[in-house]
C-alpha positions in Angstrom: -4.0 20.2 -4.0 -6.3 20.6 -0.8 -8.3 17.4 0.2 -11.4 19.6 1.0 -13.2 16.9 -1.2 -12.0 14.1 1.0 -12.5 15.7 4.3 -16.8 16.3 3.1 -16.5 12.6 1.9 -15.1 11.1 5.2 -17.8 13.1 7.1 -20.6 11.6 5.8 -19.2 8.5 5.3 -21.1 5.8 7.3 -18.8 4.0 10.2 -16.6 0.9 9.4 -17.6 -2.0 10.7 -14.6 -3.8 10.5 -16.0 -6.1 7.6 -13.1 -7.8 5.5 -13.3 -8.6 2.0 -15.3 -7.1 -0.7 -17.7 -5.4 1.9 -14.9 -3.7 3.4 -14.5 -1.5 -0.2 -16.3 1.3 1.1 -14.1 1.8 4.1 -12.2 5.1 3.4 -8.3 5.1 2.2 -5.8 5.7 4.4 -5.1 9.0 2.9 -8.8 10.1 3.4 -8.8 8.7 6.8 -6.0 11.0 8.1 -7.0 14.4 6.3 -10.5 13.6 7.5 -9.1 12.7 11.1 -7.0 16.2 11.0 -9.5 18.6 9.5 -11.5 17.6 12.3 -9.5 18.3 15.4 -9.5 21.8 17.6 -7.4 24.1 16.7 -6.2 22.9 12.5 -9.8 23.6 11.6 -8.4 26.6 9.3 -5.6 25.0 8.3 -5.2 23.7 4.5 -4.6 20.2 4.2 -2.1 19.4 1.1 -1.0 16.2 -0.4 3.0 15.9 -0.7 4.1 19.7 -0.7 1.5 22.7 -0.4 0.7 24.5 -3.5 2.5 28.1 -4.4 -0.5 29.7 -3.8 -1.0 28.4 0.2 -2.1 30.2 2.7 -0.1 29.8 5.8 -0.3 27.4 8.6 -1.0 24.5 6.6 -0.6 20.5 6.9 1.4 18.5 4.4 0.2 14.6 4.6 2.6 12.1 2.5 3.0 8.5 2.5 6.5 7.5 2.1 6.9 3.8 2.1 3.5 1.2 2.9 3.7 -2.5 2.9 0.9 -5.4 3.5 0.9 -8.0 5.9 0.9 -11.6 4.5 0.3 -15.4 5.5 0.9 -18.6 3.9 -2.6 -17.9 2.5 -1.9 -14.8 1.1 -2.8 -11.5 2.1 -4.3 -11.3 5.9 -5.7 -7.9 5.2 -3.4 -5.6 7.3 -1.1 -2.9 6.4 1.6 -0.9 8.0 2.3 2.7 6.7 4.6 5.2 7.4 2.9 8.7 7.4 4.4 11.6 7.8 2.4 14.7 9.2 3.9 18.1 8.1 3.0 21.2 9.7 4.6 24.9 8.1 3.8 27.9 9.2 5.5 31.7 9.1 5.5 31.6 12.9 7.6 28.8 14.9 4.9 28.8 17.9 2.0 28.1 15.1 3.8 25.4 13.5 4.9 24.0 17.3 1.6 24.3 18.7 -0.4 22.6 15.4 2.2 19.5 16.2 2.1 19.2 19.7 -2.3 19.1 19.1 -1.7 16.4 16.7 1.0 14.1 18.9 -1.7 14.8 21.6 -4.8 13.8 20.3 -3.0 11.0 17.6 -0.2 8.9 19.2 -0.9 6.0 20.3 -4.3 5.9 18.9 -6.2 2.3 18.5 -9.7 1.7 16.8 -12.1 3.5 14.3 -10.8 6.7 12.8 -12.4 8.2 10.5 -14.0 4.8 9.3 -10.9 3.2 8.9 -9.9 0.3 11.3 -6.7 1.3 13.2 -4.4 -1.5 14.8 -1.7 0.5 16.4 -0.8 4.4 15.0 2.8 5.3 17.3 4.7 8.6 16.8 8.1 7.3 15.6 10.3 10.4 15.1 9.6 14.1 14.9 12.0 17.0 12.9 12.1 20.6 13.2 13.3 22.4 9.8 12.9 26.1 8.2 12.9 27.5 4.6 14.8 30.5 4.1 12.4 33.8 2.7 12.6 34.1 -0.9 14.6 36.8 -2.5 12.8 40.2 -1.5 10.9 38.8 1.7 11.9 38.4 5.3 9.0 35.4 5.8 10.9 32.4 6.9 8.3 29.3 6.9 8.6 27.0 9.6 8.1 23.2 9.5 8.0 20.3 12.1 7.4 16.6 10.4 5.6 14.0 12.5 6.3 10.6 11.2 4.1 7.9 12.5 3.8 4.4 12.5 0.4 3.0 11.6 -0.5 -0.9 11.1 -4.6 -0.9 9.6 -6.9 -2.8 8.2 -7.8 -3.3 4.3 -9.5 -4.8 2.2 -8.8 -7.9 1.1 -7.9 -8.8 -2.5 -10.2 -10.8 -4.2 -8.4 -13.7 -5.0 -8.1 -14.7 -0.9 -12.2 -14.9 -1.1 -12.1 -17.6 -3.8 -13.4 -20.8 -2.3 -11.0 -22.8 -4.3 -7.6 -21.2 -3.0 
């Protein structure tokens, strides 16, 4: 499915202000932080952004965004309203130099990256490994599609569940 929705949500979402707690509920997801933060860089404006695997009707290049493994960061008080996520970035095109070029934009403008992104609070986002692979063409077709995977590190703020906000904890 494409995240168009999300990307015109994050853009007029107001800025977060770092607020934990119940406040801190209208900071974007995760998920809508990055396809916001991708749609919105030079050169992947055309690009479709899909959650998981692109649809079978996609139009080529395209970004795949999937979250393979999160967990939350805890104290002896309970949760202390981080998380660390493991993101993966997926680019596919029909053309090797499009699907190169759409990664090497997003290592450039992404890794590394500390503070506000697309309202959500960013600790630390590091590029931790990065895989070239290719699909062969269907049967009838000579259209190879392309893919490079960018898996990132990225340690964020959330909200914090309401039971840490109770005064008698």
């Amino acid at each position: 499915m494409i995240i168009s929705a999300f990307n015109a949500a994050v853009a007029g979402a107001a800025p977060f202000d770092g607020a934990i707690g119940p406040a801190a509920a209208a900071a974007p997801t995760l998920r809508e932080a990055f396809a916001g933060w991708l749609a919105g860089l030079p050169g992947l404006a055309d690009a479709g952004v899909y959650w998981e695997q692109p649809s079978q009707l996609s139009r080529y290049p395209c970004l795949v965004l999937r979250v393979p493994s999160r967990s939350y960061g805890h104290n002896l008080a309970g949760s202390d309203g981080t998380s660390r996520a493991t993101v993966e970035v997926t680019t596919l095109s029909t053309r090797q130099a499009d699907c190169v070029a759409m990664a090497e934009a997003i290592r450039d403008h992404q890794d590394g990256f500390r503070g506000p992104q697309s309202g959500l609070a960013i600790l630390r986002l590091l590029l931790e490994d990065e895989a070239d692979s290719a699909t062969a063409p269907p049967d009838g077709s000579d259209n190879w599609i392309y893919q490079m995977t960018l898996e990132y590190r990225c340690d964020h703020r959330v909200a914090l569940p309401a039971s840490i906000a109770q005064a008698d904890c």
